[in-house]
N, C-alpha and C positions, 0 to 999 in steps of 0.2 A: 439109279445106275448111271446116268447120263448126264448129273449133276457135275458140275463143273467142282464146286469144292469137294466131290465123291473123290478119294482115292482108289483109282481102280483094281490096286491091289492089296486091298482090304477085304475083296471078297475072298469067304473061306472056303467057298466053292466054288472049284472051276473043270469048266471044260474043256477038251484040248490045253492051250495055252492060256492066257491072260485075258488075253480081247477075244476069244473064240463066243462068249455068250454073249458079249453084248456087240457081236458083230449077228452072231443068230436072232437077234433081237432088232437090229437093223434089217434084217430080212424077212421078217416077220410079216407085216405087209406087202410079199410083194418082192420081183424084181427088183435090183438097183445096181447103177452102176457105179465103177470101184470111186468115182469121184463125189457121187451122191454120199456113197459110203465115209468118204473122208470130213463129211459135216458134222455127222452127230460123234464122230471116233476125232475131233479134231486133236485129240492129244496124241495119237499115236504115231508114228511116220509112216512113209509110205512101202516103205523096204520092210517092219513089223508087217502090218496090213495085205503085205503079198506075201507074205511067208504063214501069216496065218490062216488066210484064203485060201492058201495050196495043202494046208495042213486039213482044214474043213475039207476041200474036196476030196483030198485022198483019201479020210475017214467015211465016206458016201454022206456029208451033213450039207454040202453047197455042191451043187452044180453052176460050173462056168459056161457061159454060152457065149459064144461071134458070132450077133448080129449082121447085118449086111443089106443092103438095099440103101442105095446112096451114100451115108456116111456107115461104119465100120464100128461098132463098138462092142465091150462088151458088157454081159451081165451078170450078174451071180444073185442067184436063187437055191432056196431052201429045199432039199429033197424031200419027200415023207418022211425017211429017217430022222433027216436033221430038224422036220416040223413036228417030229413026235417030242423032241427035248422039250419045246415051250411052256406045255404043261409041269414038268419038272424044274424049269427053269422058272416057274411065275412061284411055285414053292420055297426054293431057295431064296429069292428075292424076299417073298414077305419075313422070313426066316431069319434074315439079314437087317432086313427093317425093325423088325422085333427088338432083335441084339444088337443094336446098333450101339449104343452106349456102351452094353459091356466090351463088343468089338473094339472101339477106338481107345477107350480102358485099357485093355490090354497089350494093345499095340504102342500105346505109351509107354507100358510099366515094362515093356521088351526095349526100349531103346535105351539107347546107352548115353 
């Protein structure tokens, strides 16, 4: 999913938007913040990544939180809701992996 030659919009399933699973995928382990976030998503900008963010929060799948005590930050973490997808999301992924040939197959035979 995090492969650099992976077209990210190759997967045939998605949630929310484009980046939405592999941003829940980034959260997975754990707290992080939006700049932590921008290492493994380095293909996305940062204007997609906040809009995605705000789209996950709004769905209840991310909680945003300000931090405080000294420096000021924030953090975005997975809700139970948005922690129940992983399981469904580890299915899709191997799913993906399976059909990965006929996937990019096709996605040829569509280009013009």
């Amino acid at each position: 999913m995090f492969d650099p030659v992976c077209p990210s919009d190759l997967s045939p399933i998605r949630i929310g938007d484009k980046w939405a699973g592999m941003i829940i995928r980034c959260l997975e382990d754990g707290p992080r913040r939006f700049s932590e976030l921008r290492v493994p998503l380095r293909r996305v900008t940062a204007k997609v990544l906040t809009q995605s963010l705000r789209a996950l929060e709004r769905d209840g799948l991310v909680v945003r939180r300000v931090r405080t005590g000294g420096v000021r930050h924030v953090e975005y973490e997975l809700t139970p809701l948005g922690r129940s997808l992983l399981g469904p999301l580890d299915v899709a992924c191997a799913w993906a992996e399976a059909h990965w040939e006929q996937l990019l197959d096709a996605r040829e035979s569509a280009s013009p």
